[in-house]
C-alpha positions in Angstrom: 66.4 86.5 68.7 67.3 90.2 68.3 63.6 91.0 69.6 64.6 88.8 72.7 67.5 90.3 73.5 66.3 93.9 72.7 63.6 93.3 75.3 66.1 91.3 77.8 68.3 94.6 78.2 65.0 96.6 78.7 64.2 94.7 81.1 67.2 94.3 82.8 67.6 98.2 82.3 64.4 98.9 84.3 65.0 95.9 87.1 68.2 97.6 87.7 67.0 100.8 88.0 64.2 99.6 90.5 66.8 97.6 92.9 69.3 101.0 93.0 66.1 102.9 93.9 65.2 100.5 96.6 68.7 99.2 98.6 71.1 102.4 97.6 68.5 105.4 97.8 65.6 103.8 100.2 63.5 105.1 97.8 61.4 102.9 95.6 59.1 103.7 92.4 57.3 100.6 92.5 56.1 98.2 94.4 57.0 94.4 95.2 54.5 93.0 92.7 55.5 95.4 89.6 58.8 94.5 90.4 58.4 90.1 90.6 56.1 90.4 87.0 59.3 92.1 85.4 61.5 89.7 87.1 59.7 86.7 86.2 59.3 87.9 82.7 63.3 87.8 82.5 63.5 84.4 83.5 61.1 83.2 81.3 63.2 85.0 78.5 66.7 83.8 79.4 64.9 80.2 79.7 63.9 81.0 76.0 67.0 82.1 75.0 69.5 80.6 76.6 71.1 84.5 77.3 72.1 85.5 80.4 72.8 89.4 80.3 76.2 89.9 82.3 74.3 92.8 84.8 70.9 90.6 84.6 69.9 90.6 87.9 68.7 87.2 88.0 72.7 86.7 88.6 72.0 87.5 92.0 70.6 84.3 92.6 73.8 82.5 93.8 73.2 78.8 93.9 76.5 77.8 92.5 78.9 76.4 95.3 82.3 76.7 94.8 85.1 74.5 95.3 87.5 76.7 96.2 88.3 80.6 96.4 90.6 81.4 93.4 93.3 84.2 94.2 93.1 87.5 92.9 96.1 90.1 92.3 94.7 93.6 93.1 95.2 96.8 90.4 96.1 98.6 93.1 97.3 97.7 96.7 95.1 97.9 99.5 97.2 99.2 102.5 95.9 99.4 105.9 95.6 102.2 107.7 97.9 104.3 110.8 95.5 103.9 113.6 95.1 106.9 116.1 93.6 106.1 119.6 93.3 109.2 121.0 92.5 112.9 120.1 96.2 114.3 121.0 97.8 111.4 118.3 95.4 112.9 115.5 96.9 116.4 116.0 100.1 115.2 116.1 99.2 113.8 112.5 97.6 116.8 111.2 101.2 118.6 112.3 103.5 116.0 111.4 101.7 116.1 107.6 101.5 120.2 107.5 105.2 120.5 108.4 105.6 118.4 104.8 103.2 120.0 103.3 104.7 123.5 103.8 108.7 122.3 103.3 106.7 120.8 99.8 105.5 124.9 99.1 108.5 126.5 100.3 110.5 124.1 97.1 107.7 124.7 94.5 106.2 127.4 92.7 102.6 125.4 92.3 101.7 125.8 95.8 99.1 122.5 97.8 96.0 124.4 99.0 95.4 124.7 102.4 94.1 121.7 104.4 91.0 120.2 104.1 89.8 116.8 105.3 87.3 114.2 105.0 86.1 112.6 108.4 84.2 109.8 107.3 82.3 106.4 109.6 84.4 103.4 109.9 82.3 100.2 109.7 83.0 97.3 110.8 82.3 94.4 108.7 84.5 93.0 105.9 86.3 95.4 103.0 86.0 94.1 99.2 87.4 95.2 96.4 85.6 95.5 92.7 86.7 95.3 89.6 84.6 96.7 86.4 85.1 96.7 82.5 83.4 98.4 80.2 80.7 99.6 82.7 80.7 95.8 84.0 81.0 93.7 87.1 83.7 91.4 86.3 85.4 90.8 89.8 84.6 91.3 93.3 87.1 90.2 95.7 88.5 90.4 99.7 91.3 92.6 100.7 93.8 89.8 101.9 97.3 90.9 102.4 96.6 94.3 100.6 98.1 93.0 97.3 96.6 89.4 96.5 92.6 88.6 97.6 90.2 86.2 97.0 87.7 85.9 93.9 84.6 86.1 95.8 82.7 87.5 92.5 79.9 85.0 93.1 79.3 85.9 96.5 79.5 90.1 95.5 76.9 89.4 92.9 74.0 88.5 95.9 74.1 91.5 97.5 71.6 93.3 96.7 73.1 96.9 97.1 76.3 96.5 94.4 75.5 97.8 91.3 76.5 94.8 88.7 76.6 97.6 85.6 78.1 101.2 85.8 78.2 104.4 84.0 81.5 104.2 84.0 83.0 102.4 81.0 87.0 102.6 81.4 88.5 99.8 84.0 88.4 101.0 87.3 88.9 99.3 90.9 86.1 100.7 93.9 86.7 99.4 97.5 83.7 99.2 100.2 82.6 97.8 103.5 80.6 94.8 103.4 78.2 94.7 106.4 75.2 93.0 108.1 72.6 95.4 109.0 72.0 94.8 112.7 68.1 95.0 111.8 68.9 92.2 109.7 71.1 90.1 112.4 68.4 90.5 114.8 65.8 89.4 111.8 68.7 86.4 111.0 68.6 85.5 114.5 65.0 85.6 115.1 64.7 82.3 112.7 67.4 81.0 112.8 68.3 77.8 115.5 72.1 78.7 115.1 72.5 82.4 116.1 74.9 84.8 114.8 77.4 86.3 116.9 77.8 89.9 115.8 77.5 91.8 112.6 81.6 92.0 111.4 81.8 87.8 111.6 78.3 87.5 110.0 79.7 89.7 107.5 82.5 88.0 106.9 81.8 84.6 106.8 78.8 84.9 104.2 81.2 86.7 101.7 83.8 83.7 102.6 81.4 81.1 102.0 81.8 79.3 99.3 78.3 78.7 98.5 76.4 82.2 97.3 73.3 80.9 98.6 74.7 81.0 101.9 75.9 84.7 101.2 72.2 85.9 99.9 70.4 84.8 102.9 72.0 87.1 105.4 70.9 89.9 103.7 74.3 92.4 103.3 74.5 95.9 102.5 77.7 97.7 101.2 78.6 101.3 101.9 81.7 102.2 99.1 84.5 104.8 99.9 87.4 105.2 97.7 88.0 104.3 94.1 91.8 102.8 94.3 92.4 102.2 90.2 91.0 104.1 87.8 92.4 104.4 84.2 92.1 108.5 83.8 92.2 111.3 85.7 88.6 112.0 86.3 88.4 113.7 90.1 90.9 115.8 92.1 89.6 114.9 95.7 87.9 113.1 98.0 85.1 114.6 97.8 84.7 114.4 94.2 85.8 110.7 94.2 82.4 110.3 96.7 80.2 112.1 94.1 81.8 110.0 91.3 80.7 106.6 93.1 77.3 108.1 93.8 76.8 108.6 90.1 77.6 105.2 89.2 75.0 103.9 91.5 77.3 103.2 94.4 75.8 103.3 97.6 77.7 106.1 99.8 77.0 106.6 103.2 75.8 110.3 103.2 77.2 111.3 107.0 81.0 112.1 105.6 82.1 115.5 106.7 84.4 118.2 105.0 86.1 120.5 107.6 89.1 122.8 107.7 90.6 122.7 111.2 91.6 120.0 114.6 88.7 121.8 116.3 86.2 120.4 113.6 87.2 117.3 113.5 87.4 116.7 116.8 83.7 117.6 116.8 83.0 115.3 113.9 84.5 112.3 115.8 83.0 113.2 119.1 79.2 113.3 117.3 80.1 110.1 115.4 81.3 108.9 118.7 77.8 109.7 120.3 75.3 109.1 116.9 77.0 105.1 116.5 75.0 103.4 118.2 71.8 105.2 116.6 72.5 103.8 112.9 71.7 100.4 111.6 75.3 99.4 110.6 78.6 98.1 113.2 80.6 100.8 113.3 84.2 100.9 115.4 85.6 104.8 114.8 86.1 107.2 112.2 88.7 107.7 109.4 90.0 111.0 108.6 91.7 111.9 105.0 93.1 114.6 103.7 90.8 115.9 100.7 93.2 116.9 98.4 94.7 114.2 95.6 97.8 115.7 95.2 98.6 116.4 98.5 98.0 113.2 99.0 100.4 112.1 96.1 103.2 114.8 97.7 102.7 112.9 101.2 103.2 109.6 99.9 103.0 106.3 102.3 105.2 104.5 105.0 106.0 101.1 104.8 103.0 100.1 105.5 100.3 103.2 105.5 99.7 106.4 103.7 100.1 109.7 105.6 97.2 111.2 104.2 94.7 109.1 106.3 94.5 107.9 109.2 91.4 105.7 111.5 90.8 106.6 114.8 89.3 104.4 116.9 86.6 105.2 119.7 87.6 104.3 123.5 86.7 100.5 124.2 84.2 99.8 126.8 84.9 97.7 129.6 83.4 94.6 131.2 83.7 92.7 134.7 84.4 89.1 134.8 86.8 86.2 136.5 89.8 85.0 135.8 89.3 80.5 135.6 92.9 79.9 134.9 96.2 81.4 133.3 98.1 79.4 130.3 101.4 80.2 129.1 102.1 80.8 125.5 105.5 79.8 123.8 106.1 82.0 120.4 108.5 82.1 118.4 111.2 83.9 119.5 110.4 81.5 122.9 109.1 84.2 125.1 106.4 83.0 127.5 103.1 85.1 127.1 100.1 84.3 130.0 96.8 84.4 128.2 93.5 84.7 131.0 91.1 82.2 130.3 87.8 83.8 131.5 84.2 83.0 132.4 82.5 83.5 129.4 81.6 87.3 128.6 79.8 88.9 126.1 81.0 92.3 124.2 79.8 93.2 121.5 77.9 90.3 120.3 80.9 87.9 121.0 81.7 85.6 123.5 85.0 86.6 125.2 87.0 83.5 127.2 90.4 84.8 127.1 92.4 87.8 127.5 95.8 88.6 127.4 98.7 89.4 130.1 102.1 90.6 129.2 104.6 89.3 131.5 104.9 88.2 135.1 105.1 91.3 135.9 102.2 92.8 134.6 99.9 90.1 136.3 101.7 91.5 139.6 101.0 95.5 139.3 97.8 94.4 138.2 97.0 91.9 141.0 95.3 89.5 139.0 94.8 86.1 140.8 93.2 82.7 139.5 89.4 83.3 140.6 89.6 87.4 141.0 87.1 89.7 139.2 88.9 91.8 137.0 88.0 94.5 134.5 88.4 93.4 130.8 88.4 96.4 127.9 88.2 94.7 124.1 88.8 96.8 120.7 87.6 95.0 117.6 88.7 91.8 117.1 91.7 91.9 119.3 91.8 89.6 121.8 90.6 91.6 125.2 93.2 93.1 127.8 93.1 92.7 131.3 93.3 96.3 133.1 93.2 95.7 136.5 91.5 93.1 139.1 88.4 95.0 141.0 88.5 93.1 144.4 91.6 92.1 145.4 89.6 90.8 149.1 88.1 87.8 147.4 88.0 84.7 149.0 89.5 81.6 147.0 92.0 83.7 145.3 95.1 81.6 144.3 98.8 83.4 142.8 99.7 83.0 139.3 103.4 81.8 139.0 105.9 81.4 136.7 106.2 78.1 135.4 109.6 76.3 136.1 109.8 74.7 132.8 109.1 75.5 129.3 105.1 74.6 128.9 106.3 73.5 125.4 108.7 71.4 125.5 110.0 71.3 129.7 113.6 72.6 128.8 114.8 74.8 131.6 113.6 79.3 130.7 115.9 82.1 131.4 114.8 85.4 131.8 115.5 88.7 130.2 114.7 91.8 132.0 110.7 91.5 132.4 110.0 88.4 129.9 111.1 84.8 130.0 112.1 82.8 127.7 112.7 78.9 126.9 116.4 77.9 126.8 115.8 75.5 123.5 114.9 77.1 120.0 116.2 74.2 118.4 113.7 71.6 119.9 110.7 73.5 121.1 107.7 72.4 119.0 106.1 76.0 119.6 108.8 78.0 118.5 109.2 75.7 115.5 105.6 75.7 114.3 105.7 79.7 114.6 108.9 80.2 113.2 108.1 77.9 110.0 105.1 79.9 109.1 107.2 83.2 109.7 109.9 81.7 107.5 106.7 81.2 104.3 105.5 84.4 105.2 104.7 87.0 102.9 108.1 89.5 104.0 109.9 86.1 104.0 110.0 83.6 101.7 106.8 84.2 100.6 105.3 80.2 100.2 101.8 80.3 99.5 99.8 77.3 101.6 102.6 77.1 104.7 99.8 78.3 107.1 100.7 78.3 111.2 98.1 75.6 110.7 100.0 73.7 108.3 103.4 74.4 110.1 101.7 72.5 112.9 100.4 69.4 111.0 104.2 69.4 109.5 105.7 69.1 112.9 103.4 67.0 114.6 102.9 64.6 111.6 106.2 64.5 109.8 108.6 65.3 112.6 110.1 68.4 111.0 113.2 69.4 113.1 114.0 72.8 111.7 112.8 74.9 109.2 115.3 73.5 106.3 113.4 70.0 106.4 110.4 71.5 104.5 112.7 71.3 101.2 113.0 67.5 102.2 109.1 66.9 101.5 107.8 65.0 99.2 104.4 64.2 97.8 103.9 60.9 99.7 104.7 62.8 102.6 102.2 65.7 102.2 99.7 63.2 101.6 99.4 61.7 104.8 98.0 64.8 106.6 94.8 65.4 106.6 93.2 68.1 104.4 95.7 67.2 102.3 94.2 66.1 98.2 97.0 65.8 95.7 96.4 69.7 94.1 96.6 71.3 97.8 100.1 69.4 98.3 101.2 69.8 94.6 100.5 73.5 95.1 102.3 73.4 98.0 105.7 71.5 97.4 105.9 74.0 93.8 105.6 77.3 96.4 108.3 75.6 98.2 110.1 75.0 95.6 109.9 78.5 94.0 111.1 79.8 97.0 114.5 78.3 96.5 115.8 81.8 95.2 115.0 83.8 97.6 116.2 87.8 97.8 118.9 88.5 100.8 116.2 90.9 102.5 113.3 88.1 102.3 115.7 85.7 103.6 117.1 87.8 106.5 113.4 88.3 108.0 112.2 84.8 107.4 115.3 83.7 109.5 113.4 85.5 112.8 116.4 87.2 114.2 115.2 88.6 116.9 114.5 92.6 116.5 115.4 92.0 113.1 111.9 92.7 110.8 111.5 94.0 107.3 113.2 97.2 107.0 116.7 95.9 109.0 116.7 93.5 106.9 116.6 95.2 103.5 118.8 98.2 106.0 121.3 95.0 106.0 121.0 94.2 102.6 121.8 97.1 101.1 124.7 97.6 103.4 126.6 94.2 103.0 125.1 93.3 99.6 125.7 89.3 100.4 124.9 86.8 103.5 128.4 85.9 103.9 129.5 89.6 104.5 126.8 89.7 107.3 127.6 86.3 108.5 130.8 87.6 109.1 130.6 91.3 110.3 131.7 92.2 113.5 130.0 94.6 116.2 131.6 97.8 114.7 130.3 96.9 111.0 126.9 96.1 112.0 126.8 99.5 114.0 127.6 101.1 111.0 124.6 100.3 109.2 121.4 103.2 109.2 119.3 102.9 112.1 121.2 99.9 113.8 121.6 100.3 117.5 123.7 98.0 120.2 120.9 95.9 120.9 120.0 94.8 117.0 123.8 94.3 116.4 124.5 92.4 119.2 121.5 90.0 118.4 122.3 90.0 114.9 126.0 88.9 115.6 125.2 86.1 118.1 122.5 84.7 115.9 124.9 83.9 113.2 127.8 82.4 115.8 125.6 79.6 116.9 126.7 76.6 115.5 122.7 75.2 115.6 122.0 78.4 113.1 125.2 77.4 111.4 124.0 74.0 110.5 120.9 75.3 109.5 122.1 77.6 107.3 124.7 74.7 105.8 121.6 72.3 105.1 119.9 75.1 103.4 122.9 75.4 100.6 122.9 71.6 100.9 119.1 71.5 99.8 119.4 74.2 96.8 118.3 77.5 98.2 120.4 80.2 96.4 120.2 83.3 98.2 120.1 86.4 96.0 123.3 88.9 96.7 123.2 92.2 95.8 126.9 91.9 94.7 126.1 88.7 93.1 126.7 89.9 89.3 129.5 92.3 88.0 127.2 93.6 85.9 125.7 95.6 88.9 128.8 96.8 90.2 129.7 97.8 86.1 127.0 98.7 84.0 125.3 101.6 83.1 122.3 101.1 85.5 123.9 100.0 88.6 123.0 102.4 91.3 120.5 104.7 89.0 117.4 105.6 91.2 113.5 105.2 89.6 110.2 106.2 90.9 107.0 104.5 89.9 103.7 106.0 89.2 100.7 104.6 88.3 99.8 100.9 88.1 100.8 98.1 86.0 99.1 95.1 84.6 101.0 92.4 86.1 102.7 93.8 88.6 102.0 95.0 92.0 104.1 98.5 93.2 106.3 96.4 95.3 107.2 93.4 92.7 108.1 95.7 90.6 110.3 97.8 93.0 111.3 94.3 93.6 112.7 93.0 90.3 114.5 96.3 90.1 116.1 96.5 93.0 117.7 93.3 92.7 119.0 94.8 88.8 121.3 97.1 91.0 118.6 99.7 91.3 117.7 102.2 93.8 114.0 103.2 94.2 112.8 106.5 95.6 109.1 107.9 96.8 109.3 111.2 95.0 110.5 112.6 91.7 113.4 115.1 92.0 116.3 116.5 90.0 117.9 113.3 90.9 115.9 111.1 89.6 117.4 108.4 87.1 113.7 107.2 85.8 110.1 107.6 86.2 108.2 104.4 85.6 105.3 105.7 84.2 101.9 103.2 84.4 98.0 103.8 84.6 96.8 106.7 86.2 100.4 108.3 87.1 99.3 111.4 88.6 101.2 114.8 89.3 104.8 112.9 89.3 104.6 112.5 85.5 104.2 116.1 85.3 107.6 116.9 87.3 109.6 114.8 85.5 108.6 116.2 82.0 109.6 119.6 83.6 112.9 118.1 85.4 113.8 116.6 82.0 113.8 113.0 83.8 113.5 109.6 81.7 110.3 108.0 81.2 109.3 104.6 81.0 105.9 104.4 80.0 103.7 100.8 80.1 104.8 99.7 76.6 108.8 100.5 77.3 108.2 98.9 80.8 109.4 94.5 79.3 112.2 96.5 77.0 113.5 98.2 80.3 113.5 95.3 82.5 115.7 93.2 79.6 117.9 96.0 79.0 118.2 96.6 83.1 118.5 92.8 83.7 121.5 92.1 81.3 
C-alpha cells in the first residue's frame, strides 16, 4: 500500500505540474498522449486502492450533482468596489485619498511613501473565493453579500486553471474572476442547440450549477487578483501579493500596470480601453489600487467600499431600437417607475427588451413615444437607459401617460414634485411584496430564505396583509406553496423566528421609512437609544441628531403618527418581537465598559468584522476605524497589520484571539 501511495503522489505531483504548464502558463512540456498514459495510470491506482489524493486531479471530474448549495461564512469580507465613470471622478479619488494620506504624515513620525498604484483589467464573469489548508483546496465558494457565499467547491475543482495544491501551507483566502473564454463560447455555441448568451452568464451559471459536470463542459478559466486572508504577514503591496499568487501556481493575468501619477493612469485605462476587445476574456473597465498595504490599512473603508481602490468603468455603447409599450412599476415606497419594453436588441451578447424611464417627466424631455426609435446605452448587467428618441417625425407615434390609478392595486396616486406615488401602502400588493423582502433583508432583519420571490408567493398564496403576519406562519402554511419541502419551510419559519430580537438599527431600516437607510438608522439609534424615544420625538429632536435634515425628520415623524404603522408596530409586540434598546440594561449606562471605544484588526474564526462590531456595540460599546490615543481596546485577530503596532506604542489594551470569548462575557455582564 505504501508503494501505491508513494507512486499516487508522483503521479499526481507530475499531472499537476503538466496542467499548471498548460492552462496557467500556455506553455506545455508534453504532449496530450504523455499526459492521458499518466492520467490513466492514476485511475487505475486509486481503483486499486481505494485512495483518492485530496489535489489528485482526477477530482476534476465532477459528476456528483448536488442537492443544494451549502452556505459559506467568508474569512474575510468581500466588499464591492466605489465605481468611477469618468476620468475627472478618478482624480477626484486620487486627491480626496492624498489629502489623508498627507494629514496621516503630518501626525506621524513613520511617514506612507509616496503614491503608487496598481491599474489592473476588470473581467467580467463571476468572482469566487478560495479557501486552502495546509497547501490544500478545501473550499471554493461565490462572493454573495460580501460576508456569507455559497460552497461551490465541487464546481471550483473542474476548472482546469485553479491549482487544487499550493506552496503555501498556512490558511489563506485568494479571490479571482471566473470567466468563459470567448474562444470557448463561440466553440460552446458551435455545438451546442441551446446557445449561450454572453460570457459573464455562461460564467456564472456553470459555477451555480449544481451538477459539476455541467460546470466542466463550458470550459472556464480563472484569472486571481488579491489574497483577502492570510494568516502572516508575508507581502507589503500589491505588487508583491501578485508575485505571491504566481508562485503558488495562480494564474495572474500579466497586463497589471504600476504607475506613479493621474497622467499614467489615465493612459493605462485609455490602452485597456482600446486593447479589450483584442483579448480572449469579457472585460467591462479597469480597477485601480493603491500599492501600498499600509496605506491602504491608514485609508480604511466606507460603509460599504475601501478608499484604496476603486473600478472604473469604460463608456457604454449605444444601440437604436423601438419603444413597443411602457409599464409602470409600483415599489415599495409606492413610487410609479415606467420601464420601456423594446423590440428585442442585442448588446453584448444579450437580448435587451426593456429599459428604464425615471419619471413622467423624463419620458417628456426625452420625447419618447409608444412606437419611436430611441437610443438605448447598457452598462453590465444593469438594465439599459433610454437617452433620447432619434426621430421624433415618425408616423404611428402614440403619448405615454400617466396612469390614473395605481397599476397595482387601482387606489387613487398623488404626486410629489417629479414622481408619483399610490395613495395606499397598506393594501398595495406591490409595495407589500417589496417591502417584506426589505424587512428580511440583510441591513434589516436579516431572515435567511424571505426572497422578493418568496414575499410574493406569501402574498399571493397566504393573503399576508402586512409585514407582522409572517410571525403568524406556520408549517402547514408554508407547505402549500410550491417549492416549498418541509427543510426549505423549517429553515424558513426558524430564520423568522430568530429574528424576533432584533437590534433597534436593523429594525429601523427594515421598517422602509422613506429616506431612512442603514446609517440613519444606526445615526437614530445611537441618538435615542430606544424605539419608544424615537416614536415619540418631535421635529426639533430628530433635527438634532448628526446628519438629519428637514426632509428625513419630517418623514421620520409622520411615519410613526399613522395609526396604520401604529397597529403594526402593536401586533409586532403582540407576536413576540423584542426590539433591542441601547438603554435597555443599567449595566450599560453603569459599568465599566459602557461607552469604551475598540478597534478591530485582523480576522476571527467565527465572526465576520461586522458581527463582531455587532455584539459589541449592543454591550454599550463604541467602535472606531483607527487606533489613537483614545482608544479603549484593540481587538487583535489573524493578520492584524500596522494597528497592533500603534497600540503597543500608545500603551492601548489588547485583546488577542484567545482573550476574545473572556472579553465578550466580561463585556456582556
Amino acid at each position: 500500500m505504501d508503494d501505491l501511495k508513494k507512486r499516487m503522489e508522483e503521479l499526481v505531483k507530475k499531472l499537476n505540474r503538466y496542467a499548471y504548464e498548460y492552462y496557467t502558463l500556455d506553455k506545455p512540456s508534453v504532449d496530450d498522449k504523455v499526459y492521458d498514459r499518466l492520467f490513466d495510470e492514476l485511475v487505475s491506482l486509486e481503483k486499486k486502492s481505494s485512495l483518492v489524493l485530496e489535489d489528485s486531479p482526477t477530482r476534476r471530474v465532477g459528476y456528483k450533482v448536488l442537492d443544494e448549495f451549502q452556505k459559506h461564512i467568508h474569512l474575510h469580507p468581500l466588499l464591492s468596489l466605489d465605481k468611477a465613470r469618468t476620468k475627472d471622478e478618478i482624480k477626484d479619488w486620487i486627491r480626496r485619498n492624498n489629502r489623508l494620506v498627507d494629514s496621516y504624515n503630518s501626525d506621524h513620525k513613520e511617514k506612507l511613501p509616496e503614491a503608487e498604484y496598481i491599474v489592473e483589467y476588470k473581467f467580467d464573469g463571476l468572482t469566487i473565493n478560495l479557501t486552502y489548508e495546509n497547501g490544500l483546496l478545501v473550499k471554493g465558494a461565490t462572493r454573495g453579500d460580501g460576508y456569507t457565499g455559497e460552497d461551490v467547491t465541487e464546481q471550483i475543482r473542474t476548472i482546469n486553471s485553479i491549482p487544487l495544491s499550493i506552496s503555501y501551507k498556512g490558511r489563506i483566502e485568494v479571490q479571482g474572476e471566473g470567466v468563459m473564454p470567448l474562444s470557448k463560447l463561440t466553440k460552446y455555441n458551435e455545438k451546442n442547440e441551446i446557445k449561450l448568451k454572453n460570457a459573464r452568464n455562461a460564467a456564472a451559471g456553470a459555477i451555480r450549477n449544481l451538477d459539476p459536470g455541467k460546470t466542466k463542459e463550458r470550459n472556464l478559466d480563472t484569472y486571481f487578483y488579491n489574497v483577502g486572508y492570510i494568516e502572516e504577514e508575508i507581502f507589503h503591496s500589491q505588487e508583491e501579493m501578485l508575485n505571491f499568487l504566481r508562485e503558488n501556481k495562480f494564474k495572474v493575468f500579466e497586463s497589471s500596470k504600476k504607475v506613479h501619477s493621474e497622467d499614467e493612469i489615465e493612459k493605462c485605462l485609455n490602452y485597456i480601453d482600446e486593447n479589450r476587445t483584442k483579448i480572449d476574456v469579457l472585460t467591462d473597465g479597469a480597477v485601480i489600487k493603491i500599492n501600498d498595504l499600509k496605506t491602504r490599512e491608514v485609508l480604511g473603508f466606507t460603509n460599504r467600499f475601501p478608499r484604496w481602490a476603486i473600478a472604473y468603468k469604460f463608456e457604454a455603447e449605444e444601440f437604436e431600437t423601438t419603444v413597443e409599450d411602457c409599464l409602470w412599476n409600483v415599489g415599495r415606497t409606492g413610487k410609479l417607475t415606467p420601464i420601456a419594453i423594446l423590440s428585442p436588441v442585442e448588446i453584448g451578447g444579450a437580448t435587451v427588451r426593456r429599459a428604464t424611464l425615471n419619471n413622467i417627466d423624463d419620458i417628456r424631455r426625452k420625447n419618447v413615444m409608444i412606437n419611436s426609435t430611441v437610443l438605448i446605452r447598457r452598462s453590465n448587467e444593469v438594465i439599459p437607459e433610454i437617452i433620447r428618441a432619434i426621430d421624433e417625425d415618425e408616423d404611428g407615434l402614440r403619448e405615454i401617460n400617466l396612469p390614473k390609478f395605481c397599476p397595482s392595486c387601482n387606489s387613487d396616486l398623488v404626486e410629489d414634485g417629479v414622481n408619483t406615488y399610490c395613495s395606499n401602502p397598506l393594501e398595495c400588493p406591490s409595495q407589500l411584496i417589496y417591502s417584506l423582502s426589505h424587512f428580511a433583508s440583510r441591513e434589516g432583519l436579516n431572515i435567511e430564505g424571505l426572497s422578493e420571490k418568496t414575499a410574493e408567493a406569501l402574498y399571493k398564496s397566504l393573503e399576508i396583509k402586512d409585514i407582522s403576519d409572517i410571525y403568524k406562519l406556520k408549517m402547514e402554511d408554508l407547505l402549500r406553496l410550491d417549492g416549498f419541502k418541509k427543510k426549505k419551510a423549517t429553515n424558513l419559519l426558524n430564520a423568522i423566528e430568530n429574528s424576533k430580537n432584533p437590534s433597534l438599527k436593523n429594525f429601523l431600516f427594515g421598517l422602509g421609512i422613506r429616506f431612512v437607510g442603514a446609517k440613519t438608522s444606526r445615526d437614530l439609534e445611537n441618538h435615542f437609544k430606544s424605539l419608544n424615544a424615537i416614536k415619540n420625538a418631535s421635529l426639533e429632536d430628530l433635527l438634532a441628531v448628526s446628519d438629519i435634515g428637514e426632509v428625513t425628520a419630517e418623514s421620520i415623524y409622520t411615519f410613526f403618527r399613522e395609526d396604520r404603522i401604529l397597529k403594526v408596530l402593536e401586533k409586532f409586540e403582540n407576536l413576540g418581537l423584542k426590539i433591542k434598546s441601547l438603554d435597555s440594561s443599567p449595566k450599560k449606562e453603569s459599568g465599566k465598559f459602557s461607552g469604551k471605544s475598540f478597534v478591530i484588526s485582523g480576522s476571527f474564526e467565527g465572526y465576520t468584522r461586522k458581527e463582531l462590531e455587532g455584539k459589541l456595540e449592543s454591550y454599550g460599546l463604541v467602535s472606531r476605524s483607527s487606533v489613537s490615543k483614545n482608544t479603549d481596546y484593540l481587538l487583535v485577530g489573524d493578520s492584524p497589520g500596522s494597528k497592533l503596532d500603534k497600540a503597543i506604542e500608545l500603551g492601548v489594551n489588547i485583546i488577542d484571539k484567545e482573550m476574545l470569548n473572556t472579553f465578550l462575557e466580561e463585556v456582556k455582564e
